[in-house]
C-alpha positions as CSV (number, residue, x, y, z in Angstrom):
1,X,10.6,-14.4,-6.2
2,X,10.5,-11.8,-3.4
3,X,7.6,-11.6,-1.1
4,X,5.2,-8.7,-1.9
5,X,4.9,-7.5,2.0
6,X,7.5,-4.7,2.6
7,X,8.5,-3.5,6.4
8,X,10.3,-0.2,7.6
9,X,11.1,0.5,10.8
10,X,7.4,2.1,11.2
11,X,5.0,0.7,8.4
12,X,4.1,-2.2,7.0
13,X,3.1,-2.7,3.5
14,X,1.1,-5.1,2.2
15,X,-0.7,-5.8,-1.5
16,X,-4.8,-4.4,-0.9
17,X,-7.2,-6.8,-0.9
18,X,-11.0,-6.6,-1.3
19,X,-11.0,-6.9,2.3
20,X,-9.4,-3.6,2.7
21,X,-12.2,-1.6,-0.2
22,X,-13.9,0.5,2.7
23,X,-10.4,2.1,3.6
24,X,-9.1,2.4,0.2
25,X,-12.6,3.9,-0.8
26,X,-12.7,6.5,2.1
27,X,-9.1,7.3,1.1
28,X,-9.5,8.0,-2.2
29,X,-12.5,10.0,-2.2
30,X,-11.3,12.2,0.1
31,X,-11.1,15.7,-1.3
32,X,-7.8,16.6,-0.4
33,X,-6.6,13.0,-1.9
34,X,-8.6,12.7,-5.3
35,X,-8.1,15.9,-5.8
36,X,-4.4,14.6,-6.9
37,X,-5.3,10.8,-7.3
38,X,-7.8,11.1,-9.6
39,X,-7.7,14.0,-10.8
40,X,-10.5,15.4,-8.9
41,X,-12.8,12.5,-10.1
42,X,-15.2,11.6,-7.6
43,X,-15.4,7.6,-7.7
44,X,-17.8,5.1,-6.8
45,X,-17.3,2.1,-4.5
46,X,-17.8,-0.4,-7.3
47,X,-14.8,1.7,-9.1
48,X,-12.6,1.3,-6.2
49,X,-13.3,-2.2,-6.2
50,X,-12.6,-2.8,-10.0
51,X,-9.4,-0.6,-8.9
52,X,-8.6,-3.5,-6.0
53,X,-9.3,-6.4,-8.7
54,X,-6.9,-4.9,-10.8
55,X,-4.2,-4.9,-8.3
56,X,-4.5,-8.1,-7.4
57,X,-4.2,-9.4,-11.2
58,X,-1.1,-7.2,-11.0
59,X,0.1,-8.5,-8.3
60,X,-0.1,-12.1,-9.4
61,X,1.3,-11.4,-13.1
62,X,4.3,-8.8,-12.4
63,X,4.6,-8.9,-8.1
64,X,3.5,-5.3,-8.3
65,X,0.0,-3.1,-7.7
66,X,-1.6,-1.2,-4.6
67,X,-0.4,-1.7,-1.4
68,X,-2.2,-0.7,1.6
69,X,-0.2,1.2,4.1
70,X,-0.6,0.5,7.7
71,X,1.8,1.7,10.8
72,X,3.9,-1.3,12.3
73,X,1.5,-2.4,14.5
74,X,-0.5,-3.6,11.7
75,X,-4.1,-2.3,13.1
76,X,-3.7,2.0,12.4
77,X,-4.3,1.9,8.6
78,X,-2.9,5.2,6.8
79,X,-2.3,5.0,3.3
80,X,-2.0,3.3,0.3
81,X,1.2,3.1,-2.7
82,X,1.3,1.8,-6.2
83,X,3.4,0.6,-8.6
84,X,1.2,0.8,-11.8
85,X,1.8,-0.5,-15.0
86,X,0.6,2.4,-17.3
87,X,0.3,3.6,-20.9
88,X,-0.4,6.9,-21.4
89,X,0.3,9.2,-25.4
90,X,2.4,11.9,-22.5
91,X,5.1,9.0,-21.1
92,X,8.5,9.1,-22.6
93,X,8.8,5.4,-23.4
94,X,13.0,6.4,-24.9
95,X,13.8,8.6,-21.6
96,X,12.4,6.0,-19.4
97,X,12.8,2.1,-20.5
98,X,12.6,2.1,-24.3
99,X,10.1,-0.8,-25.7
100,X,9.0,-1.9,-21.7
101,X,6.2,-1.0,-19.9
102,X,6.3,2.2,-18.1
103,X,5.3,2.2,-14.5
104,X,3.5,4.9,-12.5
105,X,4.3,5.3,-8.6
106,X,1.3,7.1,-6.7
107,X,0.8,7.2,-3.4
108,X,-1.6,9.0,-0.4
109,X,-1.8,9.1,2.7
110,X,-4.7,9.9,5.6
111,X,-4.8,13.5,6.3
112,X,-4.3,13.6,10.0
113,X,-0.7,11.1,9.6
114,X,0.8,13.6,6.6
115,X,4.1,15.6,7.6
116,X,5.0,12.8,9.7
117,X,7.5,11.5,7.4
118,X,5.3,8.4,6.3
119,X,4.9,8.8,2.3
120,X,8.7,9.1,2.3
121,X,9.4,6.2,4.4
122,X,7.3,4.4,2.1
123,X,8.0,5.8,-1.2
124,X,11.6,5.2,-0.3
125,X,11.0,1.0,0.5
126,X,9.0,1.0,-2.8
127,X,11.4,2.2,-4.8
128,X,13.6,0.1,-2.9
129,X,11.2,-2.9,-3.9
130,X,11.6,-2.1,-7.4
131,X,15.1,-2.1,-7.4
132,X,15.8,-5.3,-6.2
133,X,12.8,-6.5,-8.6
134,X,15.0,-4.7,-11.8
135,X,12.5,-2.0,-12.5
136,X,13.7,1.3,-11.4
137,X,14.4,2.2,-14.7
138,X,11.1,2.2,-15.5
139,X,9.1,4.2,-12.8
140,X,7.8,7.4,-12.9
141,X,6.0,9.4,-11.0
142,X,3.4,12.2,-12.3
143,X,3.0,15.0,-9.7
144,X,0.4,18.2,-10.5
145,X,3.1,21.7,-9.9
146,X,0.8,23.2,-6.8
147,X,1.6,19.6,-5.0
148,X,4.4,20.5,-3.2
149,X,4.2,18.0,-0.6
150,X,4.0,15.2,-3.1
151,X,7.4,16.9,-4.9
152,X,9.1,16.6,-1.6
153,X,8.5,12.7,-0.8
154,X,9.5,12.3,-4.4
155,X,13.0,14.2,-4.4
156,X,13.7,13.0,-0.8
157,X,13.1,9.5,-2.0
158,X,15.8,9.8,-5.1
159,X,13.3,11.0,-7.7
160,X,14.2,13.6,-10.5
161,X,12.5,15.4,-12.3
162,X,13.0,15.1,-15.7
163,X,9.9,16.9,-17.6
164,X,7.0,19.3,-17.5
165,X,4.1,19.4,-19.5
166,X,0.8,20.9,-19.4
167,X,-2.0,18.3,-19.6
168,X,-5.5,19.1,-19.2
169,X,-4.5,23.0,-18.4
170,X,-2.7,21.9,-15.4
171,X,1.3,22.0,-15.4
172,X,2.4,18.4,-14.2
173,X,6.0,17.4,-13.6
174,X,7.5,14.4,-14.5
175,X,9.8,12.3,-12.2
176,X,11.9,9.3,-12.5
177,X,14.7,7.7,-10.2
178,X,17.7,9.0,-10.4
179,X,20.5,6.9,-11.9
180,X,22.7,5.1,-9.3
C-alpha cells in the first residue's frame, strides 16, 4: 500500500485531519472559494467537520479523501485537494469507468498563493497518486465555464474535457485524464 503523504519539490500533501478544521473551514467559506466549492453554499463549522470525518473514513477504506496543502516547509498552510468518491444522476458512469465508482478531483487554494503555480503542482502529484493507485480512469473533475483558472490547472495537469452540461442554470464542463 502506498503512503497517503505526497511531496513535490514545493508542497507537501497530507490527508486533513480534525486538527486541521479551523484552516479547512476558513478556506472553504471564503467567498471566492465556495463560490466554486460549494456552489456558493455558505457552510457551517460542524459541516466542515462532518466533511473532515468523511475523509478520514475515505482515507482508511480506499487510501483517498481531502488532503491539506501546505508549502514544503510544512508550517505555510495554503490549500486543500480531493479525491472524492461521488455519485451524482449528471456522471457518465460508461465514458468514465463503467460499473466503478466515479471519482471527483476538487481542489482550492488561499487567495494571496494562487497564480503561483501551486494548484497545478498539486493537481499534477494527485493525479499522479491515482495513477500509481490504478484509478485514473475514474476521475473527473467538474469545473463551472466562468472558472478559467480552475480550467487551466486542469488541462495543464493532463485533463480533458470531455462534456458540457448545464446544471442548475450554470454551464459546467466536464474533465477527465487524458488516456496515456
Amino acid at each position: 500500500m502506498l503512503s497517503s503523504e505526497i511531496k513535490t519539490d514545493r508542497l507537501w500533501l497530507r490527508p486533513c485531519e480534525l486538527d486541521d478544521l479551523d484552516n479547512l473551514y476558513n478556506l472553504w467559506t471564503d467567498k471566492s472559494v465556495r463560490q466554486y466549492f460549494w456552489d456558493n453554499d455558505i457552510i457551517t463549522k460542524n459541516d466542515a467537520a462532518k466533511a473532515i470525518a468523511g475523509s478520514i473514513t475515505s482515507f482508511s477504506k480506499n487510501n483517498i479523501g481531502q488532503w491539506v496543502i501546505y508549502l514544503k516547509d510544512r508550517i505555510h498552510f495554503i490549500g486543500s485537494i480531493g479525491l472524492l468518491t461521488c455519485e451524482h444522476p449528471y456522471f457518465d458512469h460508461d465514458v468514465l469507468s463503467n460499473d466503478q465508482d466515479i471519482i471527483e478531483l476538487n481542489f482550492s487554494i488561499v487567495e494571496e498563493k494562487r497564480r503561483h503555480g501551486y494548484a497545478t503542482e498539486a493537481t499534477q502529484s494527485i493525479i499522479t497518486y491515482a495513477k500509481n493507485h490504478g484509478l485514473t480512469n475514474r476521475i473527473i473533475s467538474l469545473v463551472d465555464e466562468p472558472n478559467m483558472a480552475s480550467i487551466k490547472v486542469l488541462e495543464k495537469s493532463c485533463m480533458q474535457i470531455y462534456k458540457n452540461q448545464t446544471i442548475s442554470g450554470q454551464k459546467v464542463l466536464f474533465y477527465k485524464v487524458k488516456s496515456s
